[in-house]
C-alpha positions in Angstrom: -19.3 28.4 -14.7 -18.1 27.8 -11.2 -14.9 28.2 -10.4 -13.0 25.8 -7.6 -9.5 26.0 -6.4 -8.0 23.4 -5.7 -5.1 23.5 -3.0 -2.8 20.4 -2.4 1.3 20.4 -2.7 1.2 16.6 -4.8 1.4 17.3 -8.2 -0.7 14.0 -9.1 -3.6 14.7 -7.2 -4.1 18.5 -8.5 -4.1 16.9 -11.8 -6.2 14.3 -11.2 -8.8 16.5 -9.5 -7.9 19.5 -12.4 -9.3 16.3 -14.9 -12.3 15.3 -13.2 -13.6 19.1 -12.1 -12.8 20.4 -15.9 -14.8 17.4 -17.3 -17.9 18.2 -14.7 -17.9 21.6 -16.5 -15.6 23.8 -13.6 -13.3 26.3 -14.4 -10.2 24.7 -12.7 -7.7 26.8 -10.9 -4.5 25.0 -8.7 -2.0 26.3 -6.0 0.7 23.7 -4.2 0.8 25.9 -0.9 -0.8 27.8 1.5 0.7 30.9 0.3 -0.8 30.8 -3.4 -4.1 29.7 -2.4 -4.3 33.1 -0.5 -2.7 34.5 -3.6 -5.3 33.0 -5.9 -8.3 34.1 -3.4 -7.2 37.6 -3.2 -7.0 38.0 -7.3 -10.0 36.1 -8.3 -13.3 35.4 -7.6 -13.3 31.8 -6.3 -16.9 29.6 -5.9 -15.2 26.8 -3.7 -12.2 25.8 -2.3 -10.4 22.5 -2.3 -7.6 22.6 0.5 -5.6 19.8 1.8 -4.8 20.1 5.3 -1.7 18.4 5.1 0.6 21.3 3.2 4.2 22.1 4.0 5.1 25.6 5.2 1.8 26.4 6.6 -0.7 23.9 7.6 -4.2 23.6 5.9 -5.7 24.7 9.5 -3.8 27.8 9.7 -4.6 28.7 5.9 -8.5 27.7 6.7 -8.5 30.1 9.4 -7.2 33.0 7.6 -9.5 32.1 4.9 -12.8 31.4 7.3 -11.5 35.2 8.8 -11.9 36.9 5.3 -14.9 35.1 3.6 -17.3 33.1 5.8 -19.2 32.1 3.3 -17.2 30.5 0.7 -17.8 26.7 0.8 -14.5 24.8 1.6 -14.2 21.3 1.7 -11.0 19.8 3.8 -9.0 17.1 2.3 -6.7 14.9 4.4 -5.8 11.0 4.6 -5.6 11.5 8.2 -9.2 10.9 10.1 -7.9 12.8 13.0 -7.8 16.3 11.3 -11.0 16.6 11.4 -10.9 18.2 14.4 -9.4 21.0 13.3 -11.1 21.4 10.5 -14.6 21.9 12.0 -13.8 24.3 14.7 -13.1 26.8 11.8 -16.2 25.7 9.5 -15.0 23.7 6.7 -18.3 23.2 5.2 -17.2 19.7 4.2 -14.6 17.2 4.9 -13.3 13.9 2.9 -10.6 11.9 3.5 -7.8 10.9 0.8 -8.2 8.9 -1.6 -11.1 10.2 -2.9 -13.8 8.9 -5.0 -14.5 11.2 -7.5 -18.0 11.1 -7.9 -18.8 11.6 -4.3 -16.4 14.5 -5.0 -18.7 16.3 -7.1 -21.9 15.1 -5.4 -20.6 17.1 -2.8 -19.3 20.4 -4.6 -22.8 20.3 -6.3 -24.2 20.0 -2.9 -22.7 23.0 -1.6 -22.4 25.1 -4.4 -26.6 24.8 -5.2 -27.2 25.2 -1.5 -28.0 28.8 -1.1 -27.3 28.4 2.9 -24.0 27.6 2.6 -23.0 27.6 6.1 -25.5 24.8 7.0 -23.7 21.5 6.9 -25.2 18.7 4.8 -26.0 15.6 7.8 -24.2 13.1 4.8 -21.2 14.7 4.7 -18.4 13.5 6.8 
């Protein structure tokens, strides 16, 4: 089973996504900052990463860098309700990006995408 953190400081939305991953079959694991995302990646074995690019403390950018500097293979997908960040997020690979709200079964088109692509630093053309 993979596993898929998922990385966003609104409670609501880690539970909603926690709901719809668990019933696709993922294992499920959250952290409301930057700080315990990097916490979670360094004590377990993570598949793919959620992040939302809009965190306090420490942007998503700066986390997706530090992230993108240790494992440049893991398949990250950005989440932001602001168009605009997408900028930042593909100069440091995010291998996918969606925008807020999302629609939960392009969601997990999209982590089935990447996670059964065994290039996973090839960008699917569909993805935005």
């Amino acid at each position: 089973m993979a596993k898929v953190l998922v990385v966003d400081d609104d409670l609501s939305v880690r539970a909603s996504m926690k709901k719809v991953l668990q019933g696709a079959g993922y294992d499920v694991l959250l952290a409301a900052n930057g700080q315990e995302a990097l916490d979670r990646l360094g004590d377990e074995h993570i598949d793919l990463l959620l992040l939302d690019m809009n965190l306090p403390l420490r942007s998503g950018s700066d986390i997706l860098e530090q992230i993108r500097a240790k494992d440049a293979a893991l398949p990250i997908i950005t989440l932001t309700t602001f168009a605009r960040e997408y900028r930042s997020t593909s100069t440091v690979r995010a291998s996918a990006f969606m925008e807020k709200p999302l629609d939960a079964s392009r969601l997990l088109e999209v982590i089935h995408w990447l996670l059964g692509n065994p290039q996973k630093e090839q960008r699917d053309p569909g993805v935005s």
